[in-house]
C-alpha positions as CSV (number, residue, x, y, z in Angstrom):
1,X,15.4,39.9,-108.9
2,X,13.3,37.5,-106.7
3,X,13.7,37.3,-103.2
4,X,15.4,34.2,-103.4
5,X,18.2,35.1,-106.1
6,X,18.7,38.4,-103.9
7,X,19.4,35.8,-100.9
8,X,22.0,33.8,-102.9
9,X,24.0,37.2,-104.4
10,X,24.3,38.2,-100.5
11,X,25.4,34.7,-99.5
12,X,27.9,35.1,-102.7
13,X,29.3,38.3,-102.0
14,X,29.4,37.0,-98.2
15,X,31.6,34.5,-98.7
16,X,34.7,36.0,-100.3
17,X,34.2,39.5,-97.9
18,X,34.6,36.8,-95.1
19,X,37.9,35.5,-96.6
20,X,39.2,38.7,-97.0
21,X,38.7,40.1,-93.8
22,X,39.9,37.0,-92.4
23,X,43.0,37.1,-94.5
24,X,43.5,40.3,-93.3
25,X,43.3,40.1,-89.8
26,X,46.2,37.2,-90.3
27,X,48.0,40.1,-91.7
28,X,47.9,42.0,-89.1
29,X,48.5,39.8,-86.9
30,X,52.3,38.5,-88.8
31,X,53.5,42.2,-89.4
32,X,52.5,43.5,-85.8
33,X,53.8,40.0,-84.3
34,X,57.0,40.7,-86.3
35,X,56.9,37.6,-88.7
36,X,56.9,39.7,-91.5
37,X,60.3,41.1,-92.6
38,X,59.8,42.4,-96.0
39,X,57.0,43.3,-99.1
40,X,57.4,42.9,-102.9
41,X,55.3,45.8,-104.2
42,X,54.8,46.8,-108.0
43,X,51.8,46.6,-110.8
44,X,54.1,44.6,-113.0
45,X,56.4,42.4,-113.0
46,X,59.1,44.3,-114.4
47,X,58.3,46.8,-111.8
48,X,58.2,44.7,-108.9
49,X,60.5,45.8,-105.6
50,X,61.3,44.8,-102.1
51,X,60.3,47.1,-99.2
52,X,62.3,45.8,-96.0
53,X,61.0,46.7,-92.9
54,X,62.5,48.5,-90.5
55,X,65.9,46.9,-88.7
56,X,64.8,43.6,-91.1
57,X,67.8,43.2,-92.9
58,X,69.4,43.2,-89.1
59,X,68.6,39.4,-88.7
60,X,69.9,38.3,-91.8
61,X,73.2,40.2,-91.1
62,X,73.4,38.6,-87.8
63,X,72.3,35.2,-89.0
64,X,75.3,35.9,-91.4
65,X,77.8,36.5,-88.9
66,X,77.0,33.6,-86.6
67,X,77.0,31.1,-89.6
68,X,80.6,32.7,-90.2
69,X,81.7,32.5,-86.6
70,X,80.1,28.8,-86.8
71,X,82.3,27.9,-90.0
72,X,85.5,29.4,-88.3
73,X,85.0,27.4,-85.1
74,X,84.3,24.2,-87.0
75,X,87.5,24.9,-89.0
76,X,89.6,25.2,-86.0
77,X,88.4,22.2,-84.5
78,X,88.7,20.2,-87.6
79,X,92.7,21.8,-87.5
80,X,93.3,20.2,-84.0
81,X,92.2,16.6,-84.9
């Protein structure tokens, strides 16, 4: 390997090791800033999953309940007219 081809393998392997560290310090910075509510995990498609964080699945439920409460108001209004 000649100096110069050793130059362009490190600029090669720089490159993606750049991405990657980069892609995970976004990462890190969603799950610990709490924009991250859930993983799929598996080696197969068959054998894929969902991991939900912890108290996750409370936002949907109270998402749920305040599009309920929402559709209940709107049909009492709707009931007066």
């Amino acid at each position: 390997m000649t100096p110069s081809t050793h130059i362009e393998a490190g600029q090669e392997v720089a490159a993606p090791r750049q991405q990657i560290t980069q892609e995970a310090a976004e990462l890190q910075r969603a799950v610990s800033g709490g924009e991250v509510d859930a993983f799929v995990v598996g080696q197969s498609e068959d054998r894929k999953r969902v991991l939900m964080l912890s108290d996750a699945h409370l936002r949907y439920q109270l998402l749920a309940m305040y599009q309920e409460k929402q559709q209940t108001l709107q049909d009492v209004l709707e009931t007066k007219r």
